[in-house]
N, C-alpha and C positions, 0 to 999 in steps of 0.2 A: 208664634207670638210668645215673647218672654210672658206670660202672664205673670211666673212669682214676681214680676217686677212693682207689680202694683196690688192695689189693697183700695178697695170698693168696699166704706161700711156703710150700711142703711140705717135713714132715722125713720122712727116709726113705721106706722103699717103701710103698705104698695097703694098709694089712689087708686082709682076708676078715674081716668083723661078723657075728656072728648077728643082726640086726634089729636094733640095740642101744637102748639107751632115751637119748636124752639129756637130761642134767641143764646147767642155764645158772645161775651164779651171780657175779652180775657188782656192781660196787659201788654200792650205795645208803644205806639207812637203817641206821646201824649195824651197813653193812656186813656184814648176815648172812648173804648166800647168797652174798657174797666170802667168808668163812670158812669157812663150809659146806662149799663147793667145793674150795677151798684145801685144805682139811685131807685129802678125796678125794681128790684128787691125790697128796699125798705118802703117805698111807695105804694106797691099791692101786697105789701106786709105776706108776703112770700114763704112759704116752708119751706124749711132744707128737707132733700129728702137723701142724696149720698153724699161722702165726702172721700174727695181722691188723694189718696197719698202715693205717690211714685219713687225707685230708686233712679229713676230717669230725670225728675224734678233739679232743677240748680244744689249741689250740694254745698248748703247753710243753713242755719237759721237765723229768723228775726228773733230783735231782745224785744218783748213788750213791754208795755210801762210799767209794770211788778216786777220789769228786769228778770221776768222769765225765759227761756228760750218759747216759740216755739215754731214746727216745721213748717215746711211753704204747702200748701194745700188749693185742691180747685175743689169746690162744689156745685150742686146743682142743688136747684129749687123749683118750685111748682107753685103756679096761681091756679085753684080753681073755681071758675065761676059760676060756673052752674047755668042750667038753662041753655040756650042756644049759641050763648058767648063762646068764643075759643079759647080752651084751655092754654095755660103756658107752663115750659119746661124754662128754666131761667139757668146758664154757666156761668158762672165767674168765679176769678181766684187772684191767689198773688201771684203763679207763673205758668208760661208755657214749658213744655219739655224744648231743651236747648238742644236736642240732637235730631240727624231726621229722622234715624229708625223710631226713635221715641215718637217723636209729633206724629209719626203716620199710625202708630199703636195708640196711641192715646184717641185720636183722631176717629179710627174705628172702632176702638171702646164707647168713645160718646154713639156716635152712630146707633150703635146697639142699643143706647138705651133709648133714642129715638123709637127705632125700629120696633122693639117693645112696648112702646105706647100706643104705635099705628102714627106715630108723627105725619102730619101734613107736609109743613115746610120745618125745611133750617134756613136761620137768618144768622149773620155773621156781623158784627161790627167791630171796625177797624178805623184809624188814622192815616192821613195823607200826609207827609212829611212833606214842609215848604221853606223854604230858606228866610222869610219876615214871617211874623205874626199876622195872620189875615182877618180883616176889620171883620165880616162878616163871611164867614166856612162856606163851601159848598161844600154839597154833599153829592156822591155818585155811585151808582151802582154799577154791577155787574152779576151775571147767575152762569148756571149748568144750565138753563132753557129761556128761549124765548117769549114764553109761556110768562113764565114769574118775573120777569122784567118789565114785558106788557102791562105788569097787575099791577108793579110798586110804581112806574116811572109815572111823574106827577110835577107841578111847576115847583116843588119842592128838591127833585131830586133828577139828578140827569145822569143817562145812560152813555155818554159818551168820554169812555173811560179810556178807550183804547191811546196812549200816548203820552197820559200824564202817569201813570206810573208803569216802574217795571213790574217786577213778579211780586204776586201779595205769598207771603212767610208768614209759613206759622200754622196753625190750628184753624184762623182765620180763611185761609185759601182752600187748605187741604180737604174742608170739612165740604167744599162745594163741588170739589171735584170728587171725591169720594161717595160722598154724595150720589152722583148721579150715576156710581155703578149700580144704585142700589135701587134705584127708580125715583129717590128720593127728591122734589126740586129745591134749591137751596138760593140764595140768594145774599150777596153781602153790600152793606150800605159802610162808606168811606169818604169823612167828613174832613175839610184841611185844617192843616194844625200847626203848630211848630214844630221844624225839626230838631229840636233842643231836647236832649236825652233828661233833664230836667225839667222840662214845662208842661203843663197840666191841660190840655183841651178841653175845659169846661166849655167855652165854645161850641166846637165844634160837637161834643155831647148831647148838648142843647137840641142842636139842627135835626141829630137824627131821628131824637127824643119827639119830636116835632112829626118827624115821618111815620114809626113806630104808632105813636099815639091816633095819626089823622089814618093809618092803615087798620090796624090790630082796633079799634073803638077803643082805647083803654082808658077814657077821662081821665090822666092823670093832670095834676097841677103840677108845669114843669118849672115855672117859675120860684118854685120851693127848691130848687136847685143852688141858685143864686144865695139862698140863704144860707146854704147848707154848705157851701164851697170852702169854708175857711176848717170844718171838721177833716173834710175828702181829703182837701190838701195837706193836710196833719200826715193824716194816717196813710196815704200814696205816697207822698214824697218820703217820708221814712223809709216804706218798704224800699221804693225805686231805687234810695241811693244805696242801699245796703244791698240791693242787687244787680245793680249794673253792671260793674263790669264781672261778675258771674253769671248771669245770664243773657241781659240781650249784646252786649257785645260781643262776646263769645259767639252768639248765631250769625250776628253780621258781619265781624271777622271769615267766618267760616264762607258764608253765602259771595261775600269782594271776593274770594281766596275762588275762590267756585265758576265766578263769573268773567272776572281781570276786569270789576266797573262799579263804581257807586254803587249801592242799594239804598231808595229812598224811603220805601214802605216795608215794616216789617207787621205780620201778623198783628 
């Protein structure tokens, strides 16, 4: 593994986790388990605990509003609650690594840090790409075992995935099937969206938000969402257009080139 490829710096001191479950929601299709997550974060007001910089990462930067550079980064964060609650490990960032050796190293980099906490589960959220806007998302699952699918599928969320999409890309799939070299069970929830490399699945965010919350107890208020939709889209839709076609087209390019067919869902 390139390791000098990457740069893992730690904020503050190592927690004590109870097994914590971690959730990955990094940017893809309408950006929905980037929002997802995003919203987690400042919701159980979250601590960053690393921050990942890669030479694997899309090569740009974003300007910010001080018309600064700076580089594209993934983080992780930690809720802890103490008591007999499940602890959480929280991913999100601005990108995935656009290559596959990357995505598979990067992929089990996180892992490890799973595996170092005694992680329970990984949970994975992701976008269904749909040709219309859909009035009201389903969301569906799929896992590495039977086991953790038995656990989430609920009238919330349906297990029968087999058909509506091809191959899930990205961090988002790899992390399940990785995953379960390691004993680990993982599970990803994929909520529909537009397939418009521009549009936002607050939506379908919502839905999973929804799942998340009635699984994990998390009381969250998700209807604080809605309120908060016109900041997300600020600061997502910047990054997205300033990296689209540097990054996810570049993977889906690669993945048609791979296949000779459509790709609907990307990581």
């Amino acid at each position: 593994m390139r390791d000098d490829y990457w740069k893992i710096a730690q904020f503050g001191k190592m927690p004590k986790l109870n097994k914590p479950v971690f959730i990955e929601g990094l940017p893809g299709i309408g950006n929905v388990g980037k929002v997802a997550v995003d919203f987690l974060i400042d919701e159980l007001k979250a601590k960053k605990l690393y921050e990942i910089t890669s030479y694997t990462f899309p090569h740009s930067v974003f300007v910010n509003e001080d018309n600064l550079v700076e580089l594209p980064i993934v983080e992780v964060f930690y809720k802890e609650f103490g008591g007999k609650k499940i602890d959480l490990l929280l991913l999100g960032g601005d990108v995935q690594p656009i290559d596959e050796v990357s995505c598979y190293e990067f992929s089990e980099k996180i892992l490890d840090v799973v595996g170092k906490f005694s992680g329970r589960e990984v949970i994975t959220l992701g976008g269904i790409g749909l040709a219309e806007i859909p009035k009201k998302p389903k969301v569906y699952c799929t896992g590495n075992s039977k086991k953790i699918i038995d656990k989430y599928k609920s009238d919330l969320v349906s297990n029968k995935l087999y058909g509506v999409v091809g191959p899930i890309v990205g961090v988002s799939g790899l992390l399940l099937g990785l995953a379960a070299r390691r004993n680990i069970e993982a599970i990803s929830f994929l909520a529909e969206t537009y397939g418009h490399p521009m549009y936002l699945g607050i939506k379908g965010a919502k839905e999973i938000l929804k799942v998340l919350d009635k699984n994990l107890k998390l009381n969250i208020d998700i209807n604080k969402l809605d309120k908060e939709i016109k900041d997300i889209e600020e600061e997502i839709m910047k990054k997205t257009e300033q990296l689209s076609e540097v990054s996810k087209q570049i993977a889906i390019k690669k993945l048609q080139k791979k296949l000779g067919k459509d790709v609907d869902y990307i990581g």
